[in-house]
N, C-alpha and C positions, 0 to 999 in steps of 0.2 A: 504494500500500500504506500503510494509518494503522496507526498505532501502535495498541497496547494499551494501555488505561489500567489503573495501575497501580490494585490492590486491595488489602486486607483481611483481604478473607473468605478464610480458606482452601478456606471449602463452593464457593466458584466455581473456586476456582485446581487444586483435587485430582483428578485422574483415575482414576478403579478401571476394573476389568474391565469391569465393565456400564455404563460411560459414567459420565457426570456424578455425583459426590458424592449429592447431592440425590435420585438416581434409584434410586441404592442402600439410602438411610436409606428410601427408598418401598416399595421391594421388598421392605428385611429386614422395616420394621412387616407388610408384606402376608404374608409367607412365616417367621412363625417357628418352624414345623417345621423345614427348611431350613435354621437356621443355627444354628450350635452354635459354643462357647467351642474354640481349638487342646486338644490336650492338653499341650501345654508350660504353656502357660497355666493351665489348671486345676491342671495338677502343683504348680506356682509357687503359686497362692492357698493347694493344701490347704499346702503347706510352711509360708505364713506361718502360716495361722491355727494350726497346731503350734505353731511357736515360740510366737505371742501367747500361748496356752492354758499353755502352761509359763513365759512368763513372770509370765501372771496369777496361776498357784498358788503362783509361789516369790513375789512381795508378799504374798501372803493368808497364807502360812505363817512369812515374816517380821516378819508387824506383830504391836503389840502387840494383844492380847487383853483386850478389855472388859467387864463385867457392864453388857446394856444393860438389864436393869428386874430389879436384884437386887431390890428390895422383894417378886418376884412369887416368886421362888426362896426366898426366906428362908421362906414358906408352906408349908404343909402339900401336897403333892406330888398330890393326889388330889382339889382344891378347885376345879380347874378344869372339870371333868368335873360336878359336883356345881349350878355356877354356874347352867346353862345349862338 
């Protein structure tokens, strides 16, 4: 009986259901009808992008407030229409 040589990869060392690592990453590219996200998991994503989304508003509604092309504002409000 010989040893095992020690590895690495974890793609050689992992075992799933359908045998070998490798044969599974085969299978899902071949079958992606077939495989879908848990729904704990998807719960989890939409939850974060929630928070992200309310964190994003409360910086946006925090910071300061810019004029970024007052020279176009200080104009006559109906010049831009007229321009073109």
């Amino acid at each position: 009986m010989t040893r095992r040589k020690k590895t690495r990869s974890l793609a050689d060392k992992v075992q799933i259901r359908t045998g070998r690592r490798k044969d599974y990453k085969q299978w899902r590219h071949e079958n992606p009808d077939q495989v879908t996200s848990s729904t704990r998991y998807t719960q989890k994503k939409r939850q974060q992008r929630k928070l992200q989304a309310a964190r994003r508003l409360a910086r946006q509604e925090a910071g300061q407030s810019i004029a970024i092309h007052p020279e176009r504002q200080a104009e006559a409000p109906g010049q831009e229409d007229q321009e073109s």
